[in-house]
Backbone as a ProteinNet text record, in pm:
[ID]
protein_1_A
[PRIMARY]
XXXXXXXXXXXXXXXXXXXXXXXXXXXXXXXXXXXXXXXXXXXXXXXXXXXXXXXXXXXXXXXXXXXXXXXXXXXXXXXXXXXXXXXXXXXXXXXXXXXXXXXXXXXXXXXXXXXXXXXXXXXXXXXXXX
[TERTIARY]
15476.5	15608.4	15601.5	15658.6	15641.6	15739.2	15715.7	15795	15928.9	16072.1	16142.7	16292.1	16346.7	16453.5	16518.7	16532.6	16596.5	16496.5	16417.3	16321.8	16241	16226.5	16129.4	16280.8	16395.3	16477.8	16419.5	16414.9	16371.6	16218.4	16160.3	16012.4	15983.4	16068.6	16040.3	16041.7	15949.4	15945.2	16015.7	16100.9	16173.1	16123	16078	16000.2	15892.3	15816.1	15660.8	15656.5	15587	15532.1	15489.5	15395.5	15350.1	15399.3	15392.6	15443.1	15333.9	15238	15154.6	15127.5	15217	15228.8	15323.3	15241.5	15308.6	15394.9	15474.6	15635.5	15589.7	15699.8	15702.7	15664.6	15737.5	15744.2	15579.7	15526	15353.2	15257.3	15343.7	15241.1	15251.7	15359.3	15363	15313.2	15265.9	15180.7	15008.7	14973.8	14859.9	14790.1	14900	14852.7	14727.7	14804.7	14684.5	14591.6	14544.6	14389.5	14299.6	14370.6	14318.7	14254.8	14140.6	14061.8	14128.7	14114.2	14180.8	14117.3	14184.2	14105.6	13997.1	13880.7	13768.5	13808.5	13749.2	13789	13708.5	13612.3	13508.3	13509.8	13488.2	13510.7	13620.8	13653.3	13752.8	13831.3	13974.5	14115.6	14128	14197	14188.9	14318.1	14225.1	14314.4	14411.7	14371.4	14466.7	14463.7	14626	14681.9	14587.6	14556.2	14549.6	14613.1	14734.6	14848.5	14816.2	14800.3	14741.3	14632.4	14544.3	14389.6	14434.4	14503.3	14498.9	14550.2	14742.3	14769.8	14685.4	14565	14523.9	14418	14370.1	14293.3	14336	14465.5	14548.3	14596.5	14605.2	14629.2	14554.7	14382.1	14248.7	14240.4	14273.7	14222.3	14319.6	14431	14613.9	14572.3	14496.5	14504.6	14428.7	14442.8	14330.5	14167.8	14111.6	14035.4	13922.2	13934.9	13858	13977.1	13922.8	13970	14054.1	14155.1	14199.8	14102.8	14107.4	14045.3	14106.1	14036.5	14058	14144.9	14177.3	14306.3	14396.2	14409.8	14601.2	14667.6	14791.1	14906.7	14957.1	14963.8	15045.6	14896	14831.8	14702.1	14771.5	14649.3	14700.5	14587.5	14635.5	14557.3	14425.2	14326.1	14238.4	14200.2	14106.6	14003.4	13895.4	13877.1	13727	13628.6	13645.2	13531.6	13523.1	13615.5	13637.8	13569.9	13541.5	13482.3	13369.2	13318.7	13177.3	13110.3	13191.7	13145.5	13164.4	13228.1	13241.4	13163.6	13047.6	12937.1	12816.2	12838	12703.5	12700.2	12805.2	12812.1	12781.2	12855.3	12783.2	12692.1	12574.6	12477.5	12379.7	12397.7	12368.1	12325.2	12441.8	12440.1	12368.8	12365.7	12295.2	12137	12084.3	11956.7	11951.8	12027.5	12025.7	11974.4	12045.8	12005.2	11917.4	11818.2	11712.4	11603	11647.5	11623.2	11625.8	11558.1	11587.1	11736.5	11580.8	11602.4	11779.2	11827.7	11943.4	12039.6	11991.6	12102.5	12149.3	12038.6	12113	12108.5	12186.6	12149.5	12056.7	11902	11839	11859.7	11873.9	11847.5	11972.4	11921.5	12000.5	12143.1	12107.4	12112.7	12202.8	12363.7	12394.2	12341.4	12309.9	12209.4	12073.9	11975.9	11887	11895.4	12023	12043.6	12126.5	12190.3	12188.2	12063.3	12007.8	11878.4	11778.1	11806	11750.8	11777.1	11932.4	12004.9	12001.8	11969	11945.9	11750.5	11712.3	11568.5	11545.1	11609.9	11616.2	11683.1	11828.5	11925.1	11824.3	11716	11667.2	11563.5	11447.8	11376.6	11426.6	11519.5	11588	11613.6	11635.2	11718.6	11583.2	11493.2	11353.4	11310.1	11329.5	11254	11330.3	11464.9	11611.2	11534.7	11544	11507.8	11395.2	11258.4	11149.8	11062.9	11123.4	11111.7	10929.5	10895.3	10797.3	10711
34845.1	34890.1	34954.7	35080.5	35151.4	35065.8	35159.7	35064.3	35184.6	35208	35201.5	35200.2	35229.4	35189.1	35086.4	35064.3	34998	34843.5	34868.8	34695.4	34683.4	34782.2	34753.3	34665.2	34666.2	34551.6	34427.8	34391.7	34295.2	34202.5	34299.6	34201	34244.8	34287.3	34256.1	34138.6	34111	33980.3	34009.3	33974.2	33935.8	33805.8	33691.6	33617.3	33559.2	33468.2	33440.1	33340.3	33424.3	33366.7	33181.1	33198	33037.9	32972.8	32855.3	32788.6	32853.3	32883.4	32869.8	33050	33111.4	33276.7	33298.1	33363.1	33416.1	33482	33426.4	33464.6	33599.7	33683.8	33764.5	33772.2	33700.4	33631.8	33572.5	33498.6	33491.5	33574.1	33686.5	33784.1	33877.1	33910.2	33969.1	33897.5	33762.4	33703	33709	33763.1	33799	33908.1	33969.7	34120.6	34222.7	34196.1	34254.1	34180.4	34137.6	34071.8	34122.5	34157.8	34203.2	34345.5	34350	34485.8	34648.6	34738.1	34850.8	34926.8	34990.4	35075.1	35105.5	35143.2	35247.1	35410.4	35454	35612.1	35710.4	35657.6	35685.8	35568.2	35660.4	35565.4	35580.3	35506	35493.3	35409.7	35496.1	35384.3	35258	35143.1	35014.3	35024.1	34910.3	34935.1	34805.2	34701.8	34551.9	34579	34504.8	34521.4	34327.4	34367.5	34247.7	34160.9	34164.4	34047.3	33957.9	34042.2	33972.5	33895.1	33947.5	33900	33752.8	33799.7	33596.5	33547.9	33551.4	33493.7	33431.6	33459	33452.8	33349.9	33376.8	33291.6	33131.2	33175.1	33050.9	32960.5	33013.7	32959.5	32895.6	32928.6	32847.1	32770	32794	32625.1	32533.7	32583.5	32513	32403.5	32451.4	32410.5	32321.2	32207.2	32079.9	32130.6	32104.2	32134.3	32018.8	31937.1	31802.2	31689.8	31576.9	31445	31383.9	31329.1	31224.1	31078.9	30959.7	30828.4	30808.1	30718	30713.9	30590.4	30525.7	30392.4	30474.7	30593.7	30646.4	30651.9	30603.7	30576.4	30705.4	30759.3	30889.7	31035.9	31007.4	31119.4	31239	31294.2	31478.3	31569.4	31665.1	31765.3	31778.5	31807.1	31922.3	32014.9	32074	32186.9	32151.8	32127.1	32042.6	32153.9	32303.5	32362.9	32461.5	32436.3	32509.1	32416	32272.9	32147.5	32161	32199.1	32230.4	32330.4	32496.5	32555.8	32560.3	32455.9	32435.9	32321.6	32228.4	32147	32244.5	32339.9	32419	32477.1	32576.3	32589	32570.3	32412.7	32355.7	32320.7	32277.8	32216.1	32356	32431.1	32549.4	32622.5	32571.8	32574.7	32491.4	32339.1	32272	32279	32350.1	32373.6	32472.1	32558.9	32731.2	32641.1	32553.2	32455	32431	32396.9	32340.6	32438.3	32528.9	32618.7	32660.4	32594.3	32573.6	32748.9	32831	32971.4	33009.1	32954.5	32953.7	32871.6	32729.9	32623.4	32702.5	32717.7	32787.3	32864.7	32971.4	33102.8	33203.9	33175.6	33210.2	33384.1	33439.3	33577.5	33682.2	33767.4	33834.7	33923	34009	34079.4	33990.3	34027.7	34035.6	34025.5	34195.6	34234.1	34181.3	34120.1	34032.9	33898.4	33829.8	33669.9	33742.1	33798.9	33832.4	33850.5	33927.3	33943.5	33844.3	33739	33605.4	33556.4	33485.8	33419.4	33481.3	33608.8	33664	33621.8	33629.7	33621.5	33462.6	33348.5	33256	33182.7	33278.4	33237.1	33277.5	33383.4	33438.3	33323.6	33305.4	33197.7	33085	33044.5	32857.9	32929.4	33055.7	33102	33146.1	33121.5	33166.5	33080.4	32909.2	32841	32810.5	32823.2	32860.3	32937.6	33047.9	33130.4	33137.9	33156.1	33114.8	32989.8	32900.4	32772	32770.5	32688.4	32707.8	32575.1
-1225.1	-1262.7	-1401.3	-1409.5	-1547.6	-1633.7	-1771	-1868.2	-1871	-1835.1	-1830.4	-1967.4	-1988.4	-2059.1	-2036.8	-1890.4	-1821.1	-1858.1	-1821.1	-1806.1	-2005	-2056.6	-2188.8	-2260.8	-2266.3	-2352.9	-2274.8	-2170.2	-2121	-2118.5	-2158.3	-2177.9	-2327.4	-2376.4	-2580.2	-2609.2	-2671.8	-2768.1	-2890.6	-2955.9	-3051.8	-3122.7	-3075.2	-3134.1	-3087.3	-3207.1	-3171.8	-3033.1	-2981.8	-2814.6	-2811.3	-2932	-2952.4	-3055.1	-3092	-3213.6	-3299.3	-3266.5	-3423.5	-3440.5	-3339.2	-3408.7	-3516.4	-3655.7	-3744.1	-3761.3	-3850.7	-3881	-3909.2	-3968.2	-4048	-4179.8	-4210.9	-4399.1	-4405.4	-4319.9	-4294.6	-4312.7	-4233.1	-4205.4	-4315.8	-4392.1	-4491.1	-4633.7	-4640.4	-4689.4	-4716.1	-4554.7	-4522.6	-4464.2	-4466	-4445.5	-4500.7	-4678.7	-4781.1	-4815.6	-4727.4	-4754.5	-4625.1	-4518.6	-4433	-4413.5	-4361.1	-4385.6	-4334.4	-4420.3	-4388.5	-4264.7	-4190.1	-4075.2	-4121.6	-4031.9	-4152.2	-4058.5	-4186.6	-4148.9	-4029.4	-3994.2	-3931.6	-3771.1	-3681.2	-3567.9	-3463.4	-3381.2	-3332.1	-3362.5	-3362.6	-3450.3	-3318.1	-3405.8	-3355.2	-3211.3	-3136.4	-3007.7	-3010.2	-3088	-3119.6	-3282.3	-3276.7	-3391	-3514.8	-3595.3	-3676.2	-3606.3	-3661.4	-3629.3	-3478.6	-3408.4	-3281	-3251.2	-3332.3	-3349.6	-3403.6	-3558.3	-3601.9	-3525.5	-3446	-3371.5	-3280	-3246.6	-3111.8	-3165.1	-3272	-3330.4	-3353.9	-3447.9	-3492.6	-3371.4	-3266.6	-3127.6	-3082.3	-3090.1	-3029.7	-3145.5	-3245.6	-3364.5	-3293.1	-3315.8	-3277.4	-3141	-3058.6	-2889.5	-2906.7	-2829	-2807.2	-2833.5	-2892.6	-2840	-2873.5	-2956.8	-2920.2	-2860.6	-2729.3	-2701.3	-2795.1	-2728.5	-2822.4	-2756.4	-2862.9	-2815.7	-2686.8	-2619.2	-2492.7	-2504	-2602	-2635	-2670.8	-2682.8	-2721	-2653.4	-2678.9	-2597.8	-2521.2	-2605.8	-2508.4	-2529.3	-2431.3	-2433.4	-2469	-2485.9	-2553	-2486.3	-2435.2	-2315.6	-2411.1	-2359.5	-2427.7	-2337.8	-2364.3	-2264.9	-2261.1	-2171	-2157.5	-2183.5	-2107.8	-2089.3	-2285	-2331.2	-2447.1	-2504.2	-2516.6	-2590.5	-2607.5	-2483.5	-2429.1	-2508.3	-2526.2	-2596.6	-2711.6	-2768.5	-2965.4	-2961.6	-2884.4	-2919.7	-2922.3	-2831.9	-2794.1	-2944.7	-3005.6	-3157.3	-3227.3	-3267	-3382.4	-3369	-3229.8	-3223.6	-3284.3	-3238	-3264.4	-3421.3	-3502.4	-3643.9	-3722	-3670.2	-3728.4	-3732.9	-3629	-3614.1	-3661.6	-3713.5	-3781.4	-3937.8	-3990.9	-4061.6	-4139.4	-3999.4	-4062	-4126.4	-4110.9	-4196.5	-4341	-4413	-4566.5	-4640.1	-4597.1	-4613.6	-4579.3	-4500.3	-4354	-4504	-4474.4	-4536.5	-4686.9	-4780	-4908.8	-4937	-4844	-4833.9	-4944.2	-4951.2	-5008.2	-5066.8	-4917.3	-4929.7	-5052.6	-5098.4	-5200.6	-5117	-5038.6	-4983.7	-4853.9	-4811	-4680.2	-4573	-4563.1	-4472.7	-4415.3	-4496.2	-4494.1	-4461.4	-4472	-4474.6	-4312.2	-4274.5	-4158.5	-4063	-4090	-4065.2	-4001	-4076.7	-4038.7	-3989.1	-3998.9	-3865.1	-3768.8	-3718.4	-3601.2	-3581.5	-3618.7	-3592.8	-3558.5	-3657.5	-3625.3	-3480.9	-3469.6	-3339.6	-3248.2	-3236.6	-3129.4	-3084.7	-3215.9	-3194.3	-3130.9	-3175.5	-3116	-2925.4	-2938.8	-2755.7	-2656.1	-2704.7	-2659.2	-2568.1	-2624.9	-2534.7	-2421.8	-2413.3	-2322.4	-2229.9	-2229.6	-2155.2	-2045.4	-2155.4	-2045.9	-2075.5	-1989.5	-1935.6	-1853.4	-1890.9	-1841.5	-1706.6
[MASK]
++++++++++++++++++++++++++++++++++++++++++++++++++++++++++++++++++++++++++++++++++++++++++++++++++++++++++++++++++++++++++++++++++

């Protein structure tokens, strides 16, 4: 169904979809800290504002268990749980990496550099299993 005169008053949002989407008065808080288009490239197809919302929404959402003695349980996502252990397990072995832990390197680019060489190493023995 096209968007209409008739139907676009009707599916406007006027306000935030979730509890934890930013006000206005928020967002005009955090706006100027946020990175400017770059000039080079293709212009952006999602607006900022959407991006944090969407963000602030996955911290916001269950996403670890409550104890299994609470009175009134609280949802989580199990399979979202799953992939924020794989994560941090993930980080902590990025870790043990002296070089990794205090970020030795001078250079961005280089301390990037590494955590990729390192993430690759730890995804190696993943792969071919022997």
């Amino acid at each position: 169904m096209p968007w209409t005169e008739t139907t676009r008053p009707q599916y406007e949002r006027r306000c935030p979809r979730y509890a934890s989407d930013l006000t206005d008065e928020e967002w005009t808080l955090i706006e100027p800290m946020m990175p400017a288009p770059n000039r080079i490239g293709r212009p952006r197809k999602t607006e900022l504002r959407e991006i944090v919302n969407a963000l602030l929404y996955m911290a916001s959402s269950g996403g670890i268990p409550a104890k299994s003695n609470r009175r009134e349980p609280i949802a989580h996502d199990r399979e979202k749980y799953r992939w924020r252990n794989l994560v941090e397990r993930l980080f902590n072995k990025l870790k043990n990496w002296r070089r990794i832990a205090t970020r030795y390197d001078k250079t961005k680019e280089s301390y990037i550099g590494f955590v990729s060489l390192a993430s690759a190493l730890l995804w190696i023995p993943f792969v071919h299993e022997t």
